[in-house]
VOGU-3710 file (C-alpha; in Angstrom, 3 decimals, decimal comma):
1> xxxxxxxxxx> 0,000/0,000/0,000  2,530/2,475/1,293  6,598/2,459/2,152  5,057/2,036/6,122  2,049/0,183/5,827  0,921/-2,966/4,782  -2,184/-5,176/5,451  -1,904/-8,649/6,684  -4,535/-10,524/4,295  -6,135/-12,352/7,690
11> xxxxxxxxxx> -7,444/-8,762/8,540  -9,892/-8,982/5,553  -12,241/-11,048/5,220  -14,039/-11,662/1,805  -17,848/-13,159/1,290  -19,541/-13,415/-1,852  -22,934/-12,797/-1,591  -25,825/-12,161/-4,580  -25,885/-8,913/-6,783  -28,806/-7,397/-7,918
21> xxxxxxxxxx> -28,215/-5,706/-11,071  -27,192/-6,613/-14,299  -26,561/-10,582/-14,965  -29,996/-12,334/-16,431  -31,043/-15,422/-15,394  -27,385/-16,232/-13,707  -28,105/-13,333/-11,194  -30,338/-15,615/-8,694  -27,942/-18,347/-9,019  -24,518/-17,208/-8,837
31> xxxxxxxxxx> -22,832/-14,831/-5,720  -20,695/-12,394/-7,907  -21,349/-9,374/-5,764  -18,171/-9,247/-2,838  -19,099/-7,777/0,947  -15,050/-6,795/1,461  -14,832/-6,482/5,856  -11,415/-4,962/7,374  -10,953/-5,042/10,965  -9,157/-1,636/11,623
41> xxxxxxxxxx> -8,911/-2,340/15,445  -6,705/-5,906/15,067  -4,540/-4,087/11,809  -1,677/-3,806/13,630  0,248/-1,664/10,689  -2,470/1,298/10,592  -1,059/4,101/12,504  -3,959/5,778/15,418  -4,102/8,498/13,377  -4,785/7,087/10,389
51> xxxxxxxxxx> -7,236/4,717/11,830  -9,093/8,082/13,067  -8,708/9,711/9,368  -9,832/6,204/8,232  -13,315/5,991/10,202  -13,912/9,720/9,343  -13,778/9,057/5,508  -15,661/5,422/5,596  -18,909/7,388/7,104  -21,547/4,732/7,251
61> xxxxxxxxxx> -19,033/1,838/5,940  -17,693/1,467/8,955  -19,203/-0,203/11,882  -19,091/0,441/15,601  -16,884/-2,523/16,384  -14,231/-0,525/13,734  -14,795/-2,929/10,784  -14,802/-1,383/7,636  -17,494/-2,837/5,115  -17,350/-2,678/1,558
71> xxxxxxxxxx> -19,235/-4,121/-1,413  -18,569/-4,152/-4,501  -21,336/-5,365/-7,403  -20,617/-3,113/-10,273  -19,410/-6,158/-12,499  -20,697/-9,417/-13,479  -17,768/-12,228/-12,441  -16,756/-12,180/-8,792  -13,053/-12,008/-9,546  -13,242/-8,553/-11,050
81> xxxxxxxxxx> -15,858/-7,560/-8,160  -13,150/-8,624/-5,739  -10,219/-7,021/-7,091  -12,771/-3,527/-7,299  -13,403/-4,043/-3,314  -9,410/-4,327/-2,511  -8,895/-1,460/-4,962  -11,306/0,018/-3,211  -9,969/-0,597/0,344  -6,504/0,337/-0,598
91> xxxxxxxxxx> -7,739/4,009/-2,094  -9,834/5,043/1,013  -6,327/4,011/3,396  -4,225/5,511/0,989  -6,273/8,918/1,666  -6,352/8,384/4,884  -2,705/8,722/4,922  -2,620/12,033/3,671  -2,322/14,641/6,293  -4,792/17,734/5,811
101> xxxxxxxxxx> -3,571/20,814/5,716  -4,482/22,668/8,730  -6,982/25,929/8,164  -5,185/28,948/8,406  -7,656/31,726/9,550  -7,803/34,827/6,952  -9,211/38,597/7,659  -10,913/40,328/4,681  -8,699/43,183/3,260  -9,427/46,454/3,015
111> xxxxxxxxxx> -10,036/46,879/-0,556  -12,688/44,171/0,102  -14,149/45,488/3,011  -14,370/48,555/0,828  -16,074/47,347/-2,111  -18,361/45,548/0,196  -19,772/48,947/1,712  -19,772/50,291/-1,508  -21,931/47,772/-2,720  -24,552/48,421/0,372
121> xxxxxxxxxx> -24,485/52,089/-0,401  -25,126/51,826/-3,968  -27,976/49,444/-2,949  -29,250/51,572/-0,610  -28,977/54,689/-2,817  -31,375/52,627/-5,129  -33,869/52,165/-2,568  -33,721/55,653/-1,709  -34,394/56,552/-5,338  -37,901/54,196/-5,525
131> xxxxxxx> -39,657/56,436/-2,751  -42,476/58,520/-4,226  -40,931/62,045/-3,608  -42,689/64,143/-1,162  -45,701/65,986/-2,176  -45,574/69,996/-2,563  -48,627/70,715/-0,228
//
């Protein structure tokens, strides 16, 4: 995956299960979908923060327990739906081994800040200018 980390292959577990989809008749009798399942806890080469950035990107993939569920269906033979859920597996860790770039807080500048208020004057001069004028009574 990367120079530091590597996955043992008895952390994942694969299951083949039925796809819904595209396959005719062959898609009530054949598993070709793959439910890919990664135990982040027992990975012993995922960094802590990593495994952090990890369950923040999986969302809803991952479960409670900390094992990361993915399935993969978008092909009809289960060897190309398996090597879609490792690609898969290895994209969202490789992400999560990017560091983000911490927010640095900005101020407006002046010449913004300027053109801002001219902006609300030139709106309000418009407003100004619908008024029905005052009558000469």
């Amino acid at each position: 995956m990367t120079p530091n980390i590597s996955i043992d292959e008895r952390d994942i577990e694969l299951q083949f299960i039925r796809a819904s989809g595209p396959g005719g008749q062959n898609v009530n009798k054949i598993s070709s979908a793959v439910q890919l399942r990664f135990d982040t806890v027992r990975c012993t080469s995922l960094p802590e923060d990593v495994q952090l950035r990890l369950r923040k990107l999986a969302g809803r993939r991952m479960t409670d327990e900390g094992i990361l569920i993915i399935e993969a269906s978008r092909f009809r033979t289960q060897g190309r739906n398996r090597e879609d859920a490792l690609a898969r597996l290895i994209a969202l860790i490789r992400s999560a081994t990017e560091i983000p770039k911490p927010r640095v807080k900005t101020k407006p500048t002046l010449a913004s800040k300027k053109r801002r208020l001219e902006g609300k004057q030139q709106r309000g001069e418009v407003k100004r200018l619908r008024k029905v004028p005052p009558s000469d009574s």
